[in-house]
C-alpha positions in Angstrom: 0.0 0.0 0.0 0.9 3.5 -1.1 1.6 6.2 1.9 -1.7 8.8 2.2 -0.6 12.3 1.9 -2.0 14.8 4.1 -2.7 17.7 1.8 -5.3 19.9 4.1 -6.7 20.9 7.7 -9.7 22.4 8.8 -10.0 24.7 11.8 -13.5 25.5 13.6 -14.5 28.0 15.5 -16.8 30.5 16.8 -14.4 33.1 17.1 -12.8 33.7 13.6 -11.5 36.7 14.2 -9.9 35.9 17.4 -8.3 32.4 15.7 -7.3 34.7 12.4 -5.2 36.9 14.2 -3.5 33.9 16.9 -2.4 32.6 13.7 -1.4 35.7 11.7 0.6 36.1 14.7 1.8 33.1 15.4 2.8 31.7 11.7 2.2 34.4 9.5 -0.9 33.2 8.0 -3.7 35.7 6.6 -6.9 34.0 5.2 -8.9 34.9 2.3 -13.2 34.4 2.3 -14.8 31.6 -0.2 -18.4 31.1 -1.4 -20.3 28.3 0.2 -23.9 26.9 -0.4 -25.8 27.9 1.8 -24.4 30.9 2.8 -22.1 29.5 5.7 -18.6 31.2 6.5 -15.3 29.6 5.2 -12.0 31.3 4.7 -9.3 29.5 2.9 -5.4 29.9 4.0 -2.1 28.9 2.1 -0.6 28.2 5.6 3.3 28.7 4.0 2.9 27.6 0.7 4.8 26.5 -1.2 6.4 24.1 1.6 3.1 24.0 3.9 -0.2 22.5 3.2 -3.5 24.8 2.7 -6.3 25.0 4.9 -9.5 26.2 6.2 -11.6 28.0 8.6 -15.1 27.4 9.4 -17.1 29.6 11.6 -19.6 27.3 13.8 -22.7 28.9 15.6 -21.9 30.3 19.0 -20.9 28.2 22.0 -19.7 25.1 19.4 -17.0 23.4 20.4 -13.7 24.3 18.6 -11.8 21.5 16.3 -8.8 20.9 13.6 -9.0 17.9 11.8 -6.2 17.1 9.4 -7.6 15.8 5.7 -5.6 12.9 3.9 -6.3 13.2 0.1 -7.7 9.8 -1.2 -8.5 8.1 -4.7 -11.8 6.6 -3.4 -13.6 8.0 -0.2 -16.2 5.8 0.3 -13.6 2.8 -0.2 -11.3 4.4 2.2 -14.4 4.9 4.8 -15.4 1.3 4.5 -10.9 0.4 5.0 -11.3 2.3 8.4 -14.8 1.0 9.8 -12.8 -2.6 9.1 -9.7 -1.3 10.6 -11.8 0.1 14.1 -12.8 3.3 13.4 -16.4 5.2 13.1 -17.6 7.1 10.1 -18.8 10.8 11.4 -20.3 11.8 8.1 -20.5 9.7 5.3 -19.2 10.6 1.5 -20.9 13.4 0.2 -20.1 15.7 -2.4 -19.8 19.6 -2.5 -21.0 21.7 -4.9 -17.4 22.5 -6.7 -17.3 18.3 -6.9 -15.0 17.2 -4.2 -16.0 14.4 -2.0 -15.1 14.4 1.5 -16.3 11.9 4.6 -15.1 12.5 8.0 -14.1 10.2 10.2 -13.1 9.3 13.7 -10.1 6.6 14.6 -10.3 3.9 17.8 -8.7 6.5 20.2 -11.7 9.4 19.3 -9.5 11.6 17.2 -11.1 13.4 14.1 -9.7 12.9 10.4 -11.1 13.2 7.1 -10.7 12.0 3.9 -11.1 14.0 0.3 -11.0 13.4 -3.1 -10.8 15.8 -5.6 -13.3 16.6 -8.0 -13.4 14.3 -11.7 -11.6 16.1 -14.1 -13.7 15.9 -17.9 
C-alpha cells in the first residue's frame, strides 16, 4: 500500500476573528473568504505555501465546540471509509459531495481523534 498524503486541515471556530489573528501572529498566515452553499462562512489559508499545506476555517454557531482535523487526500472515499470502519474506526459523516465536486467523509479513529478523507473533484 501506497503512503496517504495529508494535503489539508480544517480549523472550527466560533471566534474567527480571534483564531485569524492567533495565527497571523503566530505563523504568519492571513486568510482569504470563499463562497459556500448555503451561505455559511469559510476562509481559505495557504498556511506557508509552497512548503506547507493549505487550509481552512469554518465559523460554527456560537458556543460550538472548537476542532482541527487534518484531511488525507484519497482516490476513493467511500472505499477508504469502509478500510477504516474494518480497521476500528467510526464514520462521522458519510461521503458526500460539495458543490465544486469534491467528495469528503469524515471520520473518527479507535482512540476518538477526528480525520477526514477527500477526493478531488473528476476532471472531464
Amino acid at each position: 500500500m501506497t503512503s496517504t498524503p495529508i494535503t489539508w486541515f480544517e480549523i472550527g471556530t466560533d471566534r474567527p476573528e480571534e483564531v485569524r489573528g492567533f495565527y497571523a501572529e503566530l505563523f504568519g498566515w492571513s486568510f482569504a473568504a470563499e463562497d459556500t452553499a448555503g451561505g455559511g462562512s469559510y476562509q481559505t489559508t495557504t498556511a506557508g505555501q509552497p512548503a506547507g499545506i493549505g487550509g481552512g476555517l469554518r465559523l460554527l454557531p456560537e458556543g460550538a465546540p472548537g476542532y482541527a482535523i487534518l484531511y488525507a487526500e484519497v482516490t476513493d472515499v467511500a472505499q477508504t471509509c469502509r478500510r477504516a470502519e474494518a480497521a476500528g474506526g467510526t464514520v462521522l459523516t458519510p461521503p458526500g459531495t460539495t458543490p465544486n465536486g469534491l467528495t469528503r467523509a469524515r471520520l473518527r479513529d479507535p482512540s476518538g481523534n477526528l480525520l477526514g478523507v477527500f477526493s478531488q473533484p473528476a476532471t472531464t
